[in-house]
C-alpha positions in Angstrom: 0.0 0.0 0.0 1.7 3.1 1.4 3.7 4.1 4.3 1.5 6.1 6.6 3.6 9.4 7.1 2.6 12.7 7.0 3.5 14.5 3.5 3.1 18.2 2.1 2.9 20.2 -0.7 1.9 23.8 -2.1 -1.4 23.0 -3.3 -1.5 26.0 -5.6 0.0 27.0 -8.7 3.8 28.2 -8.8 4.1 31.9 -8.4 3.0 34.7 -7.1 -0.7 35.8 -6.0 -2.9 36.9 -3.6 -3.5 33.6 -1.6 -1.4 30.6 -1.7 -2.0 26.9 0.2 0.5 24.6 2.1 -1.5 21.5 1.9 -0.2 18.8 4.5 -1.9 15.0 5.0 -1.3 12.4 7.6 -1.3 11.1 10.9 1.2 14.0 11.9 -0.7 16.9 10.2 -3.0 18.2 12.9 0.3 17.5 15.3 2.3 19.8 13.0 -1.0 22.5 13.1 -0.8 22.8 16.7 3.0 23.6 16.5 3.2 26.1 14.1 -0.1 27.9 14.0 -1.5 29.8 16.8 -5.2 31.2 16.5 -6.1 35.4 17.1 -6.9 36.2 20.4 -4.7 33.4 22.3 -7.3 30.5 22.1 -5.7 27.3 22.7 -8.0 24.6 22.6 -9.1 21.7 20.4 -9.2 22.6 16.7 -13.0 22.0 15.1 -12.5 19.7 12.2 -14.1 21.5 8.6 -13.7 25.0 10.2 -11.6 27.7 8.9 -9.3 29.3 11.5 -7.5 33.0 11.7 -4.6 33.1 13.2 -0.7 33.3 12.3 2.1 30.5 11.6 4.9 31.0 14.0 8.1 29.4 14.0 8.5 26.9 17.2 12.2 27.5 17.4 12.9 30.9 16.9 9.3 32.5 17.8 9.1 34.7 15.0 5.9 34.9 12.8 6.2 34.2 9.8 3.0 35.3 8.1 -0.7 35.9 9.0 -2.7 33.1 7.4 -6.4 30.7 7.9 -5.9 27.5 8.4 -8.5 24.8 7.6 -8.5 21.3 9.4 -10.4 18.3 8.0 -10.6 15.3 10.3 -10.4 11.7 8.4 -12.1 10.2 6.9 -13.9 13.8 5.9 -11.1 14.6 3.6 -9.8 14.4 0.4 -6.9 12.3 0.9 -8.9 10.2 3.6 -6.5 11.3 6.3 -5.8 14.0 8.7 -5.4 16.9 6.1 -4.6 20.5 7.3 -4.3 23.6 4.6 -2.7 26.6 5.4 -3.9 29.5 3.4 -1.4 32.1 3.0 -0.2 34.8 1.0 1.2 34.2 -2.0 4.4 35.1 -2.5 7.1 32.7 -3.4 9.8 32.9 -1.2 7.3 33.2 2.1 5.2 29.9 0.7 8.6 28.4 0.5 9.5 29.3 3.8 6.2 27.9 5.7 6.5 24.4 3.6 10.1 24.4 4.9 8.6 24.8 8.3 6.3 22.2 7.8 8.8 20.0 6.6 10.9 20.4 9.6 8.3 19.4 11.9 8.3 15.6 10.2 6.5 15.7 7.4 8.0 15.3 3.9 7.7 16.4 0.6 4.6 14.9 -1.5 5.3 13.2 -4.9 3.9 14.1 -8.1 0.2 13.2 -7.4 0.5 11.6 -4.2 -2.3 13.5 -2.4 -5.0 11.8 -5.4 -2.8 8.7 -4.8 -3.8 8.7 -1.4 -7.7 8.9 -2.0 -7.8 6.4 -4.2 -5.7 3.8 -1.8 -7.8 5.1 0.8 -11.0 4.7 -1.3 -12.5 8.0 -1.6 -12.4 7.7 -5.0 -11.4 4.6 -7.6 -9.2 5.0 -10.2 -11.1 6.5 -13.3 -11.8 9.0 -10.8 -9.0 9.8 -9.9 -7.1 9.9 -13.2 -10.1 12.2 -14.4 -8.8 14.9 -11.6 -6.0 15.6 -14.1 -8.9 16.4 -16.9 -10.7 18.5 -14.6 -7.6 20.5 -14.2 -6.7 20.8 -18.3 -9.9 21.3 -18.9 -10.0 24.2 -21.6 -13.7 24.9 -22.5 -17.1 24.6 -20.4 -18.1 21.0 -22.7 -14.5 19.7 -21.5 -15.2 20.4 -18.3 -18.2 19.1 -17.8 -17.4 15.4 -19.4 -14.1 15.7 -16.6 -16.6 16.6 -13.8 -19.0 13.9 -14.7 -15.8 11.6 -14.8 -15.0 12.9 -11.2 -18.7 12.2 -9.9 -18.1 8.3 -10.8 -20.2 8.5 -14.0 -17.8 6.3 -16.2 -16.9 3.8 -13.4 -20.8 3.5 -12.6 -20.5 2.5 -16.3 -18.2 0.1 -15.8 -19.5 -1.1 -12.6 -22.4 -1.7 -14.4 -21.0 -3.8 -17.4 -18.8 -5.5 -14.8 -21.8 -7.0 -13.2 -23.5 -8.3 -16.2 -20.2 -9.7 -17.2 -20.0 -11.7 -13.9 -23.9 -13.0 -14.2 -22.2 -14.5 -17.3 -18.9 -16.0 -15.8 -20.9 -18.0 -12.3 -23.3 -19.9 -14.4 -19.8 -20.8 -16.4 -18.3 -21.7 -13.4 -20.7 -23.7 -12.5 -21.1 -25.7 -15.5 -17.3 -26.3 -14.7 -18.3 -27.3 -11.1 -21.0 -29.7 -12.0 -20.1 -31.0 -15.5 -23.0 -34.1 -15.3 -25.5 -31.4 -15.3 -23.1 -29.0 -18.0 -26.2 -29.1 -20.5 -28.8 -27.4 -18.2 -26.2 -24.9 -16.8 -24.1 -24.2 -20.4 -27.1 -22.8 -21.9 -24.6 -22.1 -25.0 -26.5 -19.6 -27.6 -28.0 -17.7 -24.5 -24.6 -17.2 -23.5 -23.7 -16.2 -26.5 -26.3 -13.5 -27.0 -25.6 -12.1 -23.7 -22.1 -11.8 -24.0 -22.4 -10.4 -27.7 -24.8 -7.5 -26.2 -22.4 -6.8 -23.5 -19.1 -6.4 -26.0 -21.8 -4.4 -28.0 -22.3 -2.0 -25.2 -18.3 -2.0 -24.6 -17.6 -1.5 -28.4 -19.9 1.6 -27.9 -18.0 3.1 -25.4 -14.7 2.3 -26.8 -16.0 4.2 -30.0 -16.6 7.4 -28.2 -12.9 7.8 -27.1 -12.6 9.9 -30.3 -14.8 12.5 -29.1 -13.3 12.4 -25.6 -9.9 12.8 -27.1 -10.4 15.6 -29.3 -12.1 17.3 -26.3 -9.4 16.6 -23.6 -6.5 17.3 -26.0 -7.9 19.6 -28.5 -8.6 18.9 -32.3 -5.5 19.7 -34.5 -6.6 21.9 -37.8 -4.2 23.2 -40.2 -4.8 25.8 -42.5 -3.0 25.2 -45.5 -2.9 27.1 -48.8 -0.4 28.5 -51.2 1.6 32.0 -50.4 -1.1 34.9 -50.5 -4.6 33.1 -50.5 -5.5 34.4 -47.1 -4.0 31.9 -44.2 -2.8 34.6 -42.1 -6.2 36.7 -42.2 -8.1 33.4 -42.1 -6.5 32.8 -38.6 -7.3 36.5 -37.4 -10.6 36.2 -38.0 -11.3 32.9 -36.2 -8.9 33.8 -32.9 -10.3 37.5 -32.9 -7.8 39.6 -33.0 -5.0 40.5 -34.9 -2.4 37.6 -34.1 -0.5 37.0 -37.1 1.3 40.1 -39.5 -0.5 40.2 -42.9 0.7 41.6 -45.9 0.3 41.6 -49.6 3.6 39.9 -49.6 3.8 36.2 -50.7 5.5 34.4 -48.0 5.4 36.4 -45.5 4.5 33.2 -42.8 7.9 31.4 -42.8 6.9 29.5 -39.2 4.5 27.1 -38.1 2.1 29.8 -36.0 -0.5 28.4 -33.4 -3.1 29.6 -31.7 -6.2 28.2 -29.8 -10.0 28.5 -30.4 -13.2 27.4 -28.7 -15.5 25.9 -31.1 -19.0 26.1 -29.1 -17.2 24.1 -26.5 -14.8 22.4 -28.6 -10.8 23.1 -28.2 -9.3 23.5 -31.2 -5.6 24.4 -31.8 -5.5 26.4 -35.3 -1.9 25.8 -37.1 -1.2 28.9 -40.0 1.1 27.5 -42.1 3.8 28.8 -44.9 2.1 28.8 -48.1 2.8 26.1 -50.0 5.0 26.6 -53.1 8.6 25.8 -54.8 10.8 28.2 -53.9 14.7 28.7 -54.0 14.8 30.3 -50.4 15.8 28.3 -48.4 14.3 29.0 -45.3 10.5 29.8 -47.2 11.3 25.9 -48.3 11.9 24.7 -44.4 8.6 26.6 -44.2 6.9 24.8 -46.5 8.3 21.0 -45.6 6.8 22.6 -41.9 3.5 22.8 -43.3 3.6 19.5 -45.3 4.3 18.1 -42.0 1.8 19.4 -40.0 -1.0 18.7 -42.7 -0.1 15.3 -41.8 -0.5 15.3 -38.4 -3.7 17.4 -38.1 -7.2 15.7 -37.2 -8.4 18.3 -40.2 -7.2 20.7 -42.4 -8.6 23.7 -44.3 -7.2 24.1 -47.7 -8.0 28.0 -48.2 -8.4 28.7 -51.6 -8.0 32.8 -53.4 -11.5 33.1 -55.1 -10.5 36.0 -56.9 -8.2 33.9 -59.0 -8.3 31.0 -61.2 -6.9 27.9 -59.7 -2.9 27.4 -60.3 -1.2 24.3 -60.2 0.1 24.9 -56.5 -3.8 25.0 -55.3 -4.3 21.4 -56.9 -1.0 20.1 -55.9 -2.0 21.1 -51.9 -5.5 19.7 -52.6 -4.1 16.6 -53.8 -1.4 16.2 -51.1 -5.3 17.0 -48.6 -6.5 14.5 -50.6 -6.9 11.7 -47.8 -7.2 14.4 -45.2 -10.6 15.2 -43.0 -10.8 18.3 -44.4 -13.2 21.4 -45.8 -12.3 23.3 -48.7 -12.9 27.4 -48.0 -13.1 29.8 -50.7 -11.8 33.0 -49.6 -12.0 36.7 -51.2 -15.5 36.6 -51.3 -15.9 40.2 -51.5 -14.0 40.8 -55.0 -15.4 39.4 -58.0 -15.2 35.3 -58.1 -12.5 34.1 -61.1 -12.3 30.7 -60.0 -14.5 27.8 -61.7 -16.6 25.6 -58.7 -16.9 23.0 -60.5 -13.0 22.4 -61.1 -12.7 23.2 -57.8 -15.7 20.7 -56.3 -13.9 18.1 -58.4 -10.1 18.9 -57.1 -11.6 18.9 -53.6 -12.8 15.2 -53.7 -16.3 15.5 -52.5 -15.0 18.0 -49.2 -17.6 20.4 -48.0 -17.3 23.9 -50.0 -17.7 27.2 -47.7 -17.3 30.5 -49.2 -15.7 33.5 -47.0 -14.2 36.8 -46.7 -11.6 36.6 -43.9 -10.9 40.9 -44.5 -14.6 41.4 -44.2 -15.2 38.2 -41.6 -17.8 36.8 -43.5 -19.1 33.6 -43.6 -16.9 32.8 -40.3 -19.6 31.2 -38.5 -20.7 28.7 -41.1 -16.9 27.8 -41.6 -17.2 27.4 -37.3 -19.9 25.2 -37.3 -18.7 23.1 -40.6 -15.8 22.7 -39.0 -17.3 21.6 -35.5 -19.3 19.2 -37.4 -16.4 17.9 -39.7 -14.7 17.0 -36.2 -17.4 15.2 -34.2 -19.6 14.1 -36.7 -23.4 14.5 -37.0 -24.5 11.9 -34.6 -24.3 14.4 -31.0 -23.0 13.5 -27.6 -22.2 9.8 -26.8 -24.0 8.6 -23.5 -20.6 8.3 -21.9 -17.6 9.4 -23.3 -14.0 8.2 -22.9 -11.2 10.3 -22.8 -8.1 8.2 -21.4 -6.3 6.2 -23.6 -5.3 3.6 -21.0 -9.2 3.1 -20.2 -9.8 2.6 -24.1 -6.9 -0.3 -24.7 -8.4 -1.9 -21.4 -11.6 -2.0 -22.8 -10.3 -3.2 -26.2 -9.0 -5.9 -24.1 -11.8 -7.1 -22.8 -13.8 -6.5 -26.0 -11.4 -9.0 -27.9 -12.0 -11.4 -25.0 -15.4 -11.2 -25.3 -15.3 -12.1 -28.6 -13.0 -15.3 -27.9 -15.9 -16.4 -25.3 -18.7 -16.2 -28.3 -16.3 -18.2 -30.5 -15.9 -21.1 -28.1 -19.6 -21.1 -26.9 -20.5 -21.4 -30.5 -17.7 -23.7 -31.5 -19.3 -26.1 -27.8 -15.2 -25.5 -26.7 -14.8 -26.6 -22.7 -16.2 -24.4 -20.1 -13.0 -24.1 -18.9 -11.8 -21.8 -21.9 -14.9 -19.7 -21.8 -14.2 -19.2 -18.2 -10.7 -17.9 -18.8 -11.7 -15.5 -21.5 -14.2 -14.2 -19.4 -11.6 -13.8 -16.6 -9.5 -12.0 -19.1 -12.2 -9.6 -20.1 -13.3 -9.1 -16.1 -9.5 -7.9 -15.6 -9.8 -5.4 -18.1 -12.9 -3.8 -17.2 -11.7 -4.0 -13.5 -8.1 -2.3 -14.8 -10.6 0.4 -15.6 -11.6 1.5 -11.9 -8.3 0.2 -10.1 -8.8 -3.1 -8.8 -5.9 -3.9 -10.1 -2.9 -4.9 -8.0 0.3 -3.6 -9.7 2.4 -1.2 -7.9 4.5 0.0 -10.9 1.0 1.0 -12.9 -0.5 3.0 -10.1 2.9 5.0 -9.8 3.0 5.9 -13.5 -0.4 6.7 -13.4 -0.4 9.6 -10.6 3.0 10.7 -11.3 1.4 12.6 -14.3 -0.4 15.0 -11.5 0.9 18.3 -10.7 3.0 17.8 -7.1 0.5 19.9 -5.4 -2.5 17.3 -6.2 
């Protein structure tokens, strides 16, 4: 499990500010309160547990006071961690947090790892493991909708979810085990296609949820567009436009992008990370051509690109070699310059495109922005809406793969009349993975990685 010593960290961010806390958790916190915090007015007795306290932190040795400060108590198992857990809210500036965790420190507690307050409220099951992973989520969290599927998370939404499935899955394995435990009466017990139909509508249900980590990903990480184009159509404006304000220098200039430039955007609750790219061209200068091999590069990676397109122009052969190289791409094709008269031909361009959505704009005169936002929105989640629950950890999704692809082993060999004794072990495998979910799991070296990824004051 965990040694049961008293540990502390600044639970805010690095920095300065107003108010700053010194979070400390164990059996020595309230000890180490007592010591170094003495409340207004000289009272001295018992500290009331989920009561905020005025007074001053004081060091023991030399009697000076180091700041004035509130300090909170929480009694386990009232607390986050599950332990004794005593914050000191102070002010914020770096070197006097600093000195107050060094005074905490010297009164026997030590410093927390990365994570190890969450660590400790999952060991001392105040929350399982999904929850506690989703913690980090809640923290990242960049738009309202990104919140709200971490908070959800948080409340135990996903591992009632799982809990759920789990106990289906177990209905399943006891009447296998039995027919293992009883084989003269295997027939009545093995009641093979039922079996079967269960267990296919329960990998259905985790296939479902396994297909939604797509959504959960794009709104945990942020969808990846890149705007690509050749020199001059409009990328740089384009950007402008969508972020708001003038980010990017725009000028008449081919080439005047030479860098990858990124900036965020909230899509009606999406994050999206917008990438302006060089234009796209042969060129002898060599650093417009590292440029260019940038934005060839980043097309690639992208979840969706916009190939932005100069209306007021006929199509060159740049504009079909980008649309070709987009080609394969999630993608919209947006044709800009709306406001002079059009020169291009739509049907050349429909055709170059290869059947991508067409959206006229003016990026100068910001028109047409908010069809390009909502194609774009819809281009990235698909029409379908908001899956009933939504997965947005990778390590939750390949354990529920796992158990999926068991799953499907079990309807082989009910089919196939295989011993009970295989179908038992598949559903054993797929069990594990749907238990790896909420943490029963028993692996020291997993749990470690997993909540060394918080921030040290978590």
């Amino acid at each position: 499990m965990y040694r049961e010593d008293t540990i502390a960290a600044v639970a805010t961010p690095a920095g300065e500010g107003g108010v700053a806390i010194v979070r400390v958790s164990g059996p020595d916190a309230e000890r180490i309160a007592r010591e170094i915090f003495s409340r207004s007015g000289g009272r001295n007795g018992a500290l009331r547990s989920h009561t905020l306290h005025h007074g001053v932190v004081r060091d023991p040795k030399s009697g000076a006071i180091l700041d004035e400060a509130l300090l909170a108590l929480m009694r386990k198992p009232r607390s986050y961690t599950g332990e004794d857990v005593v914050e000191l809210h102070c002010h914020g500036g770096r070197f006097l947090v600093r000195q107050i965790l060094e005074l905490v420190l010297s009164r026997g507690a030590r410093h927390a790892e990365p994570g190890e307050f969450t660590k400790r409220a999952f060991l001392n099951g105040r929350v399982d493991l999904a929850q506690a992973e989703a913690v980090l989520d809640l923290i990242r969290a960049r738009t309202d909708q990104g919140l709200r599927l971490a908070l959800g998370q948080v409340r135990g939404e996903l591992s009632k979810w799982i809990s759920e499935l789990r106990e289906e899955l177990v209905g399943i394995l006891v009447q296998v085990e039995a027919a293992i435990d009883f084989p003269e009466e295997e027939v009545e017990l093995l009641q093979r296609e039922e079996l079967a139909d269960k267990t296919e509508a329960l990998r259905e249900k985790i296939s479902a949820i396994v297909a939604s980590y797509e959504w959960g990903r794009l709104f945990r990480e942020g969808a990846r567009v890149c705007i690509a184009g050749r020199p001059n159509v409009g990328k740089s404006s384009l950007l402008n436009a969508l972020v708001g304000e003038e980010r990017v220098i725009v000028t008449p200039v081919p080439g005047t992008t030479r860098d990858v430039i990124e900036e965020s955007v909230n899509l009606g609750g999406l994050p999206v990370v917008l990438w302006d790219t060089a234009g796209i061209r042969r060129t002898d200068d060599e650093v417009e051509r590292i440029g260019v091999d940038f934005s060839l590069k980043r097309l690639e990676e992208a979840d969706a690109v916009i190939v932005l397109v100069d209306g007021s122009a006929a199509l060159s052969e740049e504009d079909f070699s980008i649309l070709g190289a987009a080609r394969r791409k999630k993608g919209l094709v947006v044709v800009n310059k709306n406001d002079l008269p059009i020169a291009l031909t739509i049907a050349e361009l429909e055709s170059a495109g290869s059947g991508k959505e067409l959206i006229s704009i003016s990026a100068r005169e910001r028109k047409g922005l908010e069809k390009l936002q909502l194609g774009l929105r819809s281009l990235l989640l698909g029409e379908q809406g908001e899956p009933p629950m939504v997965l947005t950890n990778i390590r939750h999704k390949a354990s529920l793969q796992r158990a999926e692809q068991a799953l499907s082993e079990v309807m082989d060999s009910l089919r196939q009349a295989l011993p009970p004794e295989l179908v038992a072990a598949d559903l054993q495998r797929a069990r594990e993975g749907l238990e790896e979910v909420i943490g029963v799991v028993s692996s020291e070296e997993l749990l470690e990685r997993i909540f060394s990824q918080f921030c040290i004051g978590k």
